[in-house]
DRENZATOR-518267 format. One record per residue (C-alpha): residue in one letter; x, y, z. Coordinates in nm, 3 decimals. Example, Ala and Ser with C-alpha at 12.3 -4.5 7.8 and 13.67 -1.06 7.14 Angstrom:
REM residues 2
selo: A	east: 1.230	north: -0.450	up: 0.780
selo: S	east: 1.367	north: -0.106	up: 0.714
REM end
This chain:
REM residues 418
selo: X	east: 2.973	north: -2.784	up: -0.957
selo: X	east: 2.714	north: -2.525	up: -0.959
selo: X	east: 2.377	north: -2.637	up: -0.836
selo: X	east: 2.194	north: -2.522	up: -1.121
selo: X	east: 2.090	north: -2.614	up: -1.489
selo: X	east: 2.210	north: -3.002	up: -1.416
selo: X	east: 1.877	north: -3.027	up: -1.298
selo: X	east: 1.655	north: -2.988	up: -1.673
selo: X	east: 1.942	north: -3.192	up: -1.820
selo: X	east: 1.851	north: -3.486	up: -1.603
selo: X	east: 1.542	north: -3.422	up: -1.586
selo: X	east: 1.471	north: -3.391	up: -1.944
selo: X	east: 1.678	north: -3.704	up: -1.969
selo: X	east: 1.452	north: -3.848	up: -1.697
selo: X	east: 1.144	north: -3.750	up: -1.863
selo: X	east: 1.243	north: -3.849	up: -2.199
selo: X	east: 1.234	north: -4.198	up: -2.026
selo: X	east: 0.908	north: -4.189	up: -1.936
selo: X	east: 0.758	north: -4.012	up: -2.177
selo: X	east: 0.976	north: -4.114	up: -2.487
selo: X	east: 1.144	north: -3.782	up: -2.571
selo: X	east: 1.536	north: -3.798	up: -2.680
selo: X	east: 1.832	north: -3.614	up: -2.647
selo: X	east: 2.115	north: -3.444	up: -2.778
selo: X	east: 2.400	north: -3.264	up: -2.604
selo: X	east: 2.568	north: -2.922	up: -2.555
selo: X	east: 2.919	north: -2.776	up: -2.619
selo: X	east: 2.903	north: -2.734	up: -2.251
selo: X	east: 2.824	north: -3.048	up: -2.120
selo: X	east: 3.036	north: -3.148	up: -1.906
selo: X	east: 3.231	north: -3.512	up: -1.933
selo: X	east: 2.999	north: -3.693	up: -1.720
selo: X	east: 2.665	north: -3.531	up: -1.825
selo: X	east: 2.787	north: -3.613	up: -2.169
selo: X	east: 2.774	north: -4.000	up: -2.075
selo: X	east: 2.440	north: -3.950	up: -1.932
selo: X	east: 2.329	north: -3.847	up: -2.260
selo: X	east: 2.533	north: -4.063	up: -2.460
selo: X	east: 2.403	north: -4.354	up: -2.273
selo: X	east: 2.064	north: -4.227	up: -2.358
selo: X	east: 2.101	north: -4.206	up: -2.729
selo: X	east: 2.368	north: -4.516	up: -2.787
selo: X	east: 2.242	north: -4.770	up: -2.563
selo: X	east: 1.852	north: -4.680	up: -2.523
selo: X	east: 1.847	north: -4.543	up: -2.865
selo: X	east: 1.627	north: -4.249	up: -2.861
selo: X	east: 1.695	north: -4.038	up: -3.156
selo: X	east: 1.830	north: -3.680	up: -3.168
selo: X	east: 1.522	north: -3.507	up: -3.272
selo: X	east: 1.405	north: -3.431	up: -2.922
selo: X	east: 1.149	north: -3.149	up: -2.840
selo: X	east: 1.405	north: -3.126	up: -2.539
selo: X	east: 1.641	north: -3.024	up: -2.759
selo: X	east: 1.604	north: -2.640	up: -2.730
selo: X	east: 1.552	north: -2.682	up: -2.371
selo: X	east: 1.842	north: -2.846	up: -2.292
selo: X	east: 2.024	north: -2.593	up: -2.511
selo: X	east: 1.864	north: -2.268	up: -2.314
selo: X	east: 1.959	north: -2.459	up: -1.991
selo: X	east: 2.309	north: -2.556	up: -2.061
selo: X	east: 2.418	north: -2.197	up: -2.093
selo: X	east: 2.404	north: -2.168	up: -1.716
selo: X	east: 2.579	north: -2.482	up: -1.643
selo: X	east: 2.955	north: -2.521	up: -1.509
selo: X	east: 3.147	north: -2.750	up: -1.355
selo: X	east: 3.028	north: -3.146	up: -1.366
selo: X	east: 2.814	north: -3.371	up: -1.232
selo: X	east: 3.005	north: -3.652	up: -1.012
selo: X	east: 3.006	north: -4.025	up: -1.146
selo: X	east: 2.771	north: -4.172	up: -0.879
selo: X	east: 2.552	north: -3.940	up: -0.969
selo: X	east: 2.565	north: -4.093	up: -1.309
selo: X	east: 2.454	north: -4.422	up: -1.171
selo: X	east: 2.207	north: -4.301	up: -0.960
selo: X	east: 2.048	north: -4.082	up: -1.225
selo: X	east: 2.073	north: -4.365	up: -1.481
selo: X	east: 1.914	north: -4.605	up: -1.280
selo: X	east: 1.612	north: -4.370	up: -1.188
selo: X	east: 1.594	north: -4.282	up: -1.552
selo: X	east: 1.531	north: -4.672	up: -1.633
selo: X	east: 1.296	north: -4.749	up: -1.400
selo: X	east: 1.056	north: -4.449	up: -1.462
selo: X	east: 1.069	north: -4.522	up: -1.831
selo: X	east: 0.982	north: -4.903	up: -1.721
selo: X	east: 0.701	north: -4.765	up: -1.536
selo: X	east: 0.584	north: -4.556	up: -1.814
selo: X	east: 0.592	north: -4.803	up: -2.075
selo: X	east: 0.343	north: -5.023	up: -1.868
selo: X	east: 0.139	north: -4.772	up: -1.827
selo: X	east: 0.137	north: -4.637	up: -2.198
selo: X	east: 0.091	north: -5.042	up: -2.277
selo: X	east: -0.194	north: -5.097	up: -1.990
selo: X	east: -0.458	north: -4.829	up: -1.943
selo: X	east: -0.515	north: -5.035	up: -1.584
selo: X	east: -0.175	north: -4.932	up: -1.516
selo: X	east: -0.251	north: -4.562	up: -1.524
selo: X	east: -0.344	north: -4.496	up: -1.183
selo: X	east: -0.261	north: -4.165	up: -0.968
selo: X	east: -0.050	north: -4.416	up: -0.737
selo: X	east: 0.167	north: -4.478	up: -1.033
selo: X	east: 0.126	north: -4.108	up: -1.164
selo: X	east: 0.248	north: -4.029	up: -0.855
selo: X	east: 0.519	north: -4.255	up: -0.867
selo: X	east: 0.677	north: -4.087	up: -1.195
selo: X	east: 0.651	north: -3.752	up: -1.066
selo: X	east: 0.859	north: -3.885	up: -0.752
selo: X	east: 1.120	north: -4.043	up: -0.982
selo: X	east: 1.158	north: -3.657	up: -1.102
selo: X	east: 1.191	north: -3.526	up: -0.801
selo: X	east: 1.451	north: -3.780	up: -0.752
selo: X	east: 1.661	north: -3.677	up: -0.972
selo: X	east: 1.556	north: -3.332	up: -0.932
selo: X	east: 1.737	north: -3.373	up: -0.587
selo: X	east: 2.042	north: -3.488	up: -0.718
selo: X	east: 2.141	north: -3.175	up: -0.901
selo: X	east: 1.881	north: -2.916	up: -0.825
selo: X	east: 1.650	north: -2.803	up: -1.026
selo: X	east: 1.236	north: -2.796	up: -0.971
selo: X	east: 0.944	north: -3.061	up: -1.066
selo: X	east: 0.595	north: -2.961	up: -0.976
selo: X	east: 0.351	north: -3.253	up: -0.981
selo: X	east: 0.013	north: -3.252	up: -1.088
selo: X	east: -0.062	north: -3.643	up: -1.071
selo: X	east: -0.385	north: -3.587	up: -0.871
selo: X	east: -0.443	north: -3.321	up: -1.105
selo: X	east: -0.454	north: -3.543	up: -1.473
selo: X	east: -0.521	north: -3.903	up: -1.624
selo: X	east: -0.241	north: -3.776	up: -1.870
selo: X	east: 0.083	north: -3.928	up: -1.821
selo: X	east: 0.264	north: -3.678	up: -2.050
selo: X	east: 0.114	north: -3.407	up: -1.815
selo: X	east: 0.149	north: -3.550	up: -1.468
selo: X	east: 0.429	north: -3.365	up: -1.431
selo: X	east: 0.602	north: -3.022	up: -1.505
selo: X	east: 0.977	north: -2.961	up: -1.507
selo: X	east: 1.103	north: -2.632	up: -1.404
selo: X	east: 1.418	north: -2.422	up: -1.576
selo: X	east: 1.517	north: -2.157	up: -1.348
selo: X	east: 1.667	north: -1.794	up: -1.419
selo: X	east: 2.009	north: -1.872	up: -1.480
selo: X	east: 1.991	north: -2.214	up: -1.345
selo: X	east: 1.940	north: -2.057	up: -0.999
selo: X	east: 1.642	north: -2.124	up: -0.786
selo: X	east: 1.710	north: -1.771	up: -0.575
selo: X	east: 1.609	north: -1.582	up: -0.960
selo: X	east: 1.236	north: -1.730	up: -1.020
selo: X	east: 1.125	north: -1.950	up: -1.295
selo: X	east: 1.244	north: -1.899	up: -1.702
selo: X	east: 0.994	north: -2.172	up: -1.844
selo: X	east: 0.819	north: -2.465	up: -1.737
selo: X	east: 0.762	north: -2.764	up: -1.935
selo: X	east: 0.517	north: -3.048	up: -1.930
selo: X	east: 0.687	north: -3.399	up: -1.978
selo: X	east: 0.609	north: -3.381	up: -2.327
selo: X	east: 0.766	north: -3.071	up: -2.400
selo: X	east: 0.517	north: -2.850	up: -2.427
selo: X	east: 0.498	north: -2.505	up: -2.219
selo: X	east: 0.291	north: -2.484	up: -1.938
selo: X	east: 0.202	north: -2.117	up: -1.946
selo: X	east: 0.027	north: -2.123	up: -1.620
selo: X	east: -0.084	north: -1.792	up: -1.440
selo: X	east: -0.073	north: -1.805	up: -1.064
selo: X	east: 0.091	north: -1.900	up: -0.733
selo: X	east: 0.338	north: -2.159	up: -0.799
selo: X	east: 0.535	north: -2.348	up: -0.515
selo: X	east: 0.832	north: -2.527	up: -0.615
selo: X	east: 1.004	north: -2.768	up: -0.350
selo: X	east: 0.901	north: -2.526	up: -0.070
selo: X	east: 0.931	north: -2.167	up: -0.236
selo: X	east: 0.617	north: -1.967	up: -0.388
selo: X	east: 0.668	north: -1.769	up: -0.731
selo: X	east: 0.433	north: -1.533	up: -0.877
selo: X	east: 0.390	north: -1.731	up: -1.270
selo: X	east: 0.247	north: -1.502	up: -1.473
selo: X	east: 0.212	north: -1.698	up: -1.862
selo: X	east: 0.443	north: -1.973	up: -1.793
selo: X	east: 0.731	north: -1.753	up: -1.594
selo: X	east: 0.782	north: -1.494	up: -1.320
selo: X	east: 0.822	north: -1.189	up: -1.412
selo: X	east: 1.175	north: -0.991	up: -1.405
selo: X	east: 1.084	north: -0.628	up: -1.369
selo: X	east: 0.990	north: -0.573	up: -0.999
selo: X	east: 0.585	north: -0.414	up: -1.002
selo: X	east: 0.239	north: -0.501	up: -0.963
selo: X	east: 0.060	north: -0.810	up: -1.120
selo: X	east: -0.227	north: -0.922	up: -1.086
selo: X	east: -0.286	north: -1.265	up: -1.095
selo: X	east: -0.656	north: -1.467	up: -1.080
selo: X	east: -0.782	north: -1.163	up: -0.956
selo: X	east: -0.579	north: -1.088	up: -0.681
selo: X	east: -0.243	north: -0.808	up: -0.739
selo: X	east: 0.080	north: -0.890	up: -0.590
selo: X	east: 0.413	north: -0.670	up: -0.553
selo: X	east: 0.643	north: -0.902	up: -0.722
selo: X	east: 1.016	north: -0.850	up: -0.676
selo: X	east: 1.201	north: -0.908	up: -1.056
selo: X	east: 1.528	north: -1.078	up: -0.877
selo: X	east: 1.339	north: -1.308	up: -0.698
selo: X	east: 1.025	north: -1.400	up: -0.897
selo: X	east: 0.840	north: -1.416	up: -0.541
selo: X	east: 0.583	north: -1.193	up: -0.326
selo: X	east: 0.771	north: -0.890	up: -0.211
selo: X	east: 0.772	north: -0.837	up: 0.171
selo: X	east: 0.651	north: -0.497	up: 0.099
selo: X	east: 0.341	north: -0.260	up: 0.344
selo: X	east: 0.245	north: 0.074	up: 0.167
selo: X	east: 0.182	north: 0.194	up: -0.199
selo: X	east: 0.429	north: 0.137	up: -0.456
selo: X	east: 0.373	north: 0.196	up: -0.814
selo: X	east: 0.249	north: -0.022	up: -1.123
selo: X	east: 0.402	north: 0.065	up: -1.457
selo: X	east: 0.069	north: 0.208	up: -1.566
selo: X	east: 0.140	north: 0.502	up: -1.309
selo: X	east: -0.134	north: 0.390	up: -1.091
selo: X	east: -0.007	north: 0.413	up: -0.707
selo: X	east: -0.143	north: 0.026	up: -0.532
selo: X	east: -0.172	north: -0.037	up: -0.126
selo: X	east: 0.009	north: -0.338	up: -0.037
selo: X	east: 0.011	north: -0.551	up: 0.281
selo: X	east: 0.318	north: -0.756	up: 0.286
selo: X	east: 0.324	north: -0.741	up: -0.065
selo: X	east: -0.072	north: -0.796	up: -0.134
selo: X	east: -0.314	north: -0.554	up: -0.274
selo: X	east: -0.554	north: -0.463	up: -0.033
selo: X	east: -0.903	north: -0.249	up: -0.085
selo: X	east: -0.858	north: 0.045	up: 0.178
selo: X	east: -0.976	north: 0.374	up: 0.218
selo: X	east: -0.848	north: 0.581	up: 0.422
selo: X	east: -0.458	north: 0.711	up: 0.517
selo: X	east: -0.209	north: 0.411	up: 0.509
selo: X	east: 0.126	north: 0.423	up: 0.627
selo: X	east: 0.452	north: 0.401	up: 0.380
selo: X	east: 0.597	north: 0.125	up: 0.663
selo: X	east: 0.830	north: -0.015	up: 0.405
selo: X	east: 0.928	north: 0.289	up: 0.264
selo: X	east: 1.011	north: 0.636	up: 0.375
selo: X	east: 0.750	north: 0.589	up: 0.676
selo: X	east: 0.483	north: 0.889	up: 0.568
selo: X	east: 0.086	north: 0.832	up: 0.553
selo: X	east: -0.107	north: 0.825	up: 0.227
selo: X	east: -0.411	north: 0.902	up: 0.135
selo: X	east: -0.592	north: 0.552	up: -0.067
selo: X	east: -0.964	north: 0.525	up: -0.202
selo: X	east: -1.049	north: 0.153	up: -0.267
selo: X	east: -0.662	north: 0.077	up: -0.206
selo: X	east: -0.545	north: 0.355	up: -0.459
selo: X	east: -0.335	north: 0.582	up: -0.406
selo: X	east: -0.529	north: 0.957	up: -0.423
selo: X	east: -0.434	north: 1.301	up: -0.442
selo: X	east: -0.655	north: 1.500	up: -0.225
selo: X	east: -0.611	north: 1.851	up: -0.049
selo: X	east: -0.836	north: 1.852	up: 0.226
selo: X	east: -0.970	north: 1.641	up: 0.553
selo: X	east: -1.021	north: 1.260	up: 0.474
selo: X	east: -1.180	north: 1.006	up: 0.637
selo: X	east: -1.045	north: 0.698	up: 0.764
selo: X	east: -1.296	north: 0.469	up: 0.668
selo: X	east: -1.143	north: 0.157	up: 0.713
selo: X	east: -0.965	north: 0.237	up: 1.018
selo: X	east: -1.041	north: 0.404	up: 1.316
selo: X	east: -1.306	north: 0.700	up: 1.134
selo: X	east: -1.126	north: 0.998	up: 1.233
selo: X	east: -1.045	north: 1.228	up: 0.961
selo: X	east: -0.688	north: 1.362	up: 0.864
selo: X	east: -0.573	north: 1.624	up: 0.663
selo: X	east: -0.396	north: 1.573	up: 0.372
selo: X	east: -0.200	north: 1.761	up: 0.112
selo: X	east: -0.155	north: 1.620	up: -0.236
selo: X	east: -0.268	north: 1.295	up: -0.086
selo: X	east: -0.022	north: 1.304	up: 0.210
selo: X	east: -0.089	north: 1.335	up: 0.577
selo: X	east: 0.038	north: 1.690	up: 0.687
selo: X	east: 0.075	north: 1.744	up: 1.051
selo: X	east: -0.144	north: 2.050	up: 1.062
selo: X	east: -0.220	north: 2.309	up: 1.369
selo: X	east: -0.516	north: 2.541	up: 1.294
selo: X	east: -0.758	north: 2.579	up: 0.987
selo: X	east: -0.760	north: 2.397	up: 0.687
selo: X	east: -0.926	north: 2.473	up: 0.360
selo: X	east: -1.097	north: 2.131	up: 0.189
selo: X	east: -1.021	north: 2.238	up: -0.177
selo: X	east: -1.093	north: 1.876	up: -0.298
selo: X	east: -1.394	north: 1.924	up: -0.139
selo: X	east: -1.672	north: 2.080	up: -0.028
selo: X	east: -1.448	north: 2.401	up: 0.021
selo: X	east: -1.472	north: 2.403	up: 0.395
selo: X	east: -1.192	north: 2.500	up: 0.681
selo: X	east: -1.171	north: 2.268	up: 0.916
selo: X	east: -1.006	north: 2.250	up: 1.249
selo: X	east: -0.743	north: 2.043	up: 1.261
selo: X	east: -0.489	north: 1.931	up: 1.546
selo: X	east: -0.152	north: 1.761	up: 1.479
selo: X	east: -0.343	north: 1.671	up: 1.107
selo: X	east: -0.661	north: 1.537	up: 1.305
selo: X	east: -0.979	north: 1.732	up: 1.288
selo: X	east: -1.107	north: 1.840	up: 1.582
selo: X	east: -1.456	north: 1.947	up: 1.695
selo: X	east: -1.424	north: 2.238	up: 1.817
selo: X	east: -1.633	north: 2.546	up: 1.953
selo: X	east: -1.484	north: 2.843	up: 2.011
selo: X	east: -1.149	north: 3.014	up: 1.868
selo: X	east: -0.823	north: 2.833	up: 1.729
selo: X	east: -0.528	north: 2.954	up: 1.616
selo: X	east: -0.377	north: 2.883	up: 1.266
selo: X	east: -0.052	north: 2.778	up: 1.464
selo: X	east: 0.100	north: 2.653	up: 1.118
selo: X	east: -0.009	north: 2.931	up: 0.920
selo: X	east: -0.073	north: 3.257	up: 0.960
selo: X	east: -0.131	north: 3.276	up: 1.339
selo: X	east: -0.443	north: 3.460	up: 1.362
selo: X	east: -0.737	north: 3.316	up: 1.561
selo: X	east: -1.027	north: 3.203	up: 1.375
selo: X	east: -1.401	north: 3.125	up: 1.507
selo: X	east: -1.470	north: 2.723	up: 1.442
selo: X	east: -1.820	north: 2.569	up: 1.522
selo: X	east: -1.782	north: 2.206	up: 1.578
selo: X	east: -1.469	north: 2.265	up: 1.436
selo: X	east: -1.581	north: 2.384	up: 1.088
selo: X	east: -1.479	north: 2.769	up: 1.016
selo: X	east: -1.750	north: 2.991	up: 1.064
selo: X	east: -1.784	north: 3.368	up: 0.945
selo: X	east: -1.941	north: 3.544	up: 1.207
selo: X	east: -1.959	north: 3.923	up: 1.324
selo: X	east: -2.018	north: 3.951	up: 1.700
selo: X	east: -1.875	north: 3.776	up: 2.028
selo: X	east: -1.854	north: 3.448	up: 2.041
selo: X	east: -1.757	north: 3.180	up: 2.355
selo: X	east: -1.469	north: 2.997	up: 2.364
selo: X	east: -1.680	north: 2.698	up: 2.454
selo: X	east: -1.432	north: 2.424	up: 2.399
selo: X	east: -1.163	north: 2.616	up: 2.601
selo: X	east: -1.185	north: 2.883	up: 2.877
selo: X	east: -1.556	north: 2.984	up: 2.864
selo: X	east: -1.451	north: 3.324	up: 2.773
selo: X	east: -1.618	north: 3.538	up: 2.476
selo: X	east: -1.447	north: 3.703	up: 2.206
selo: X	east: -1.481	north: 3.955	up: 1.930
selo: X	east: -1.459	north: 3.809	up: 1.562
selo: X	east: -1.490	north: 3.967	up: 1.253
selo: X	east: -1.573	north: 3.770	up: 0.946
selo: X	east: -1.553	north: 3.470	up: 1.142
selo: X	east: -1.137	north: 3.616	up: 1.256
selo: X	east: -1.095	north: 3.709	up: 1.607
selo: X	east: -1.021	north: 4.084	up: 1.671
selo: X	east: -0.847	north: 4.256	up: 1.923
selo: X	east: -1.082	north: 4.611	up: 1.993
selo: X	east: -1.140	north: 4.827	up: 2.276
selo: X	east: -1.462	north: 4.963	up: 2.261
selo: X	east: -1.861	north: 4.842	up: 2.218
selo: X	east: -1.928	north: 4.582	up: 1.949
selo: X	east: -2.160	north: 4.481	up: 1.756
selo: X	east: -2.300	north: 4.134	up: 1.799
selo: X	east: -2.437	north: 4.140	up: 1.451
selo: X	east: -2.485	north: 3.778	up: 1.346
selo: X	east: -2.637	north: 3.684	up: 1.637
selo: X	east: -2.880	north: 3.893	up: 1.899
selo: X	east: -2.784	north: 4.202	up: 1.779
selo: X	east: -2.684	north: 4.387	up: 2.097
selo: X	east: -2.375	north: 4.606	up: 2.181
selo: X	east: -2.092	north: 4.459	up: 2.354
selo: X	east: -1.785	north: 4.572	up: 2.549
selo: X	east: -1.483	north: 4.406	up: 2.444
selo: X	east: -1.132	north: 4.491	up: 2.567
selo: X	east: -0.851	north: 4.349	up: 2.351
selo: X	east: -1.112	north: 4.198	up: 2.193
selo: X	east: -1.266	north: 3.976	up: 2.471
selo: X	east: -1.565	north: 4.109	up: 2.607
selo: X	east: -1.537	north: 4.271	up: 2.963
selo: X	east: -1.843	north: 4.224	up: 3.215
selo: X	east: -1.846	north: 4.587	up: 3.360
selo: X	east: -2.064	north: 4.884	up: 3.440
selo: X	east: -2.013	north: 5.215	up: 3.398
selo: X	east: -1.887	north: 5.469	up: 3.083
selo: X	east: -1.661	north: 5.311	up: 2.837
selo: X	east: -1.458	north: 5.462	up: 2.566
selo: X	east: -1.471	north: 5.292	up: 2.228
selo: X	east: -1.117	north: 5.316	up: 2.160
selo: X	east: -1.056	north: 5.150	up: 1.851
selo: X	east: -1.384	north: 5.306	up: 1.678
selo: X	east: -1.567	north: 5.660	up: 1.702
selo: X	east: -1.391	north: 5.743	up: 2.071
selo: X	east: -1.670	north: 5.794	up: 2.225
selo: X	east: -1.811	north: 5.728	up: 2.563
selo: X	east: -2.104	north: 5.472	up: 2.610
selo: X	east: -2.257	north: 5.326	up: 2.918
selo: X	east: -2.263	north: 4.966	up: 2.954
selo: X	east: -2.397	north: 4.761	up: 3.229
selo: X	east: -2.241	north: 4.411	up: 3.290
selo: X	east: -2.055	north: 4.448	up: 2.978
selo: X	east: -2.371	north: 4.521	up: 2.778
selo: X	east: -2.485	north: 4.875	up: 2.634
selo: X	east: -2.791	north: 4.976	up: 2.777
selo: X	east: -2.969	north: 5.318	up: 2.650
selo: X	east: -2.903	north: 5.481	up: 2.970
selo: X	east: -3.003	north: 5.870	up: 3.119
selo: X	east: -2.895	north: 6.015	up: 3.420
selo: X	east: -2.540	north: 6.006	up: 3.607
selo: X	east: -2.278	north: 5.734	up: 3.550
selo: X	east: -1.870	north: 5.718	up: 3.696
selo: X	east: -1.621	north: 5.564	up: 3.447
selo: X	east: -1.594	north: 5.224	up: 3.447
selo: X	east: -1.362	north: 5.030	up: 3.675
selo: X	east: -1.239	north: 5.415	up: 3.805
selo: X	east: -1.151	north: 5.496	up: 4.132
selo: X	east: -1.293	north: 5.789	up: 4.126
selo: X	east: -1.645	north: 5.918	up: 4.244
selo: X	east: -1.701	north: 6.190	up: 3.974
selo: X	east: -1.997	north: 6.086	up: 3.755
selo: X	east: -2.079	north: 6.222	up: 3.420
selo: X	east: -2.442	north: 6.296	up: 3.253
selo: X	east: -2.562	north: 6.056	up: 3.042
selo: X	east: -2.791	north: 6.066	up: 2.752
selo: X	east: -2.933	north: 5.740	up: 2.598
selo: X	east: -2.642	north: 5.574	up: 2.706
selo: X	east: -2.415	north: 5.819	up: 2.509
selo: X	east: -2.195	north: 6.054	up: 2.702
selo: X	east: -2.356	north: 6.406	up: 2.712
selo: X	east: -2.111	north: 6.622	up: 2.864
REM end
């Protein structure tokens, strides 16, 4: 015998002992469920008209194979002395204590054991002794499927919404059931990632997707209020970008708020591994510096590794335009020669325009501390005189810079004259 819809059939008979519901039977009872019910209706006499009835009928679709005959006697036996105990009680107010409340919810549970099924008791709960206790009809009889309906002893629904735990196991109820599509619910104020084949709390960490289109973060299958990047652990492993525990589509550098503050950059909402400068379209419109996806405060020049290459001049790691040399502080100490904020490879005197607006000499575009005549290659060609790297409006005789050779040259305001 399956272990399955037995359980409402007893119990129904059970309860219709204590709380004066009758019976009728189903094509598919089997031979010795039948004589539970027979001996419920011939020698008890409870009529046919039973708001059991269409429970019963729901119920015994899942049932097959039989229940054994000392079950019978064991079942019919509990049966009669919880409807003995509820007929002093219905006859003696006195008698309706939570001791003997109790007692009838055990008797269900007794019988629940026999062949399966689910009681929940709420005898601590209610003075009503239709009420004390709620019999549970499973998904296809089966326990492992969640919860089709739940009934209070008197037949009526109990179209609860919550956490339900049924002889051990926890089921998200949401109006009297669990729910069979797997998603989000929210229940009492709190949303849960329910799995549909199990009617219980999926073991799930990362966003997943409520059938309104709105993207949730779960922890083990529990909403939780982040903001920041959160990890897809249960799913295809990548990092998300979440405001308030939703699921965001951002292009740009995003805090971590809730974790560890750092900011990551992410594209369409995910975390992209990132080596250079960034643009924060969602933004502010800022580049930022960023380092395997981390920003990094930087000063000096970094190169766009994962895009284009070039070097570009970052201050505190934020992209700055700037015409002149500027110093690799973060990094070797050296200075360079950007252009609109891009480093540029020249040979020749620069222009140290956005800053103190002297003439520099830069070779390959990093500036050069010498003395002496320098051509300006990669400009006008000619020949100016620098000292220590600087142009200096210079007259009189100067050699070539960094030349061997003695011959010196006239020089006129620090131009070549000859």
């Amino acid at each position: 015998m399956r272990k399955i819809s037995k359980a409402v059939v007893v119990l129904a008979a059970a309860s219709a002992m204590m709380f004066g519901a009758t019976l009728t039977a189903s094509a598919a009872t089997g031979t010795n469920e039948q004589s539970v019910l027979d001996w419920c209706t011939d020698e008890k006499g409870y009529s046919t008209s039973s708001s059991y009835y269409t429970l019963m009928a729901e119920q015994f679709e899942y049932t097959s194979g039989d229940i054994s005959a000392a079950d019978v006697t064991v079942l019919e036996n509990t049966i009669s002395e919880a409807k003995a105990l509820y007929n002093e009680m219905t006859a003696d107010s006195s008698k309706n204590t939570q001791a003997n409340r109790l007692q009838l919810v055990e008797y269900a549970e007794d019988v629940a054991g026999i062949v399966g099924g689910g009681v929940i008791g709420l005898a601590s709960d209610t003075t009503d002794i239709d009420r004390c206790a709620v019999f549970v009809r499973y998904i296809d009889g089966d326990s492992s499927k969640g919860i089709a309906k739940m009934y209070y002893g008197d037949g009526v629904t109990y179209s609860t919404t919550g956490l339900i735990t049924v002889d051990g196991t926890t089921y998200v109820v949401v109006n009297g059931a669990t729910p069979t599509t797997t998603g989000v619910y929210s229940v009492n104020g709190t949303r849960y990632y329910v799995d549909g084949a199990t009617g219980q709390v999926k073991d799930y960490t990362g966003i997943v997707k409520a059938s309104d289109g709105t993207w949730y973060y779960m922890v083990n299958g529990v909403f939780k209020s982040y903001t920041g990047i959160v990890k897809q652990t249960s799913g295809n492993g990548k990092w998300y970008y979440v405001v308030n525990g939703i699921y965001t589509s951002y292009n740009g550098i995003v805090k971590n708020s809730s974790g560890n503050g750092k900011w990551y950059y992410v594209k369409n909402g995910v975390f992209t591994s990132y080596n250079g400068i960034v643009k924060n379209s969602s933004g502010n419109g800022k580049w930022y510096y960023v380092k395997a996806g981390v920003f990094t405060s930087y000063n000096g020049i970094v190169k766009n590794s994962s895009g284009n290459g070039k070097w570009y001049y970052v201050k505190a790691g934020v992209f700055t335009s700037y015409n002149g040399i500027v110093k690799n502080s973060s990094g070797n100490g050296k200075w360079y020669y950007v252009k609109n904020g891009v480093f540029t490879s020249y040979n020749g005197i620069v222009k140290n325009s956005s800053g103190n607006g002297k003439w520099y000499y830069v070779k390959a575009g990093v500036f050069t501390s010498t003395t002496g005549l320098v051509k300006n290659s990669s400009g006008n060609g000619k020949w100016y005189y620098v000292k220590n790297g600087v142009f200096t409006s210079y007259t009189g005789k100067a050699k070539v810079a960094g030349s061997s050779s003695s011959k010196t040259y006239n020089v006129k305001n620090g131009l070549l004259s000859n």
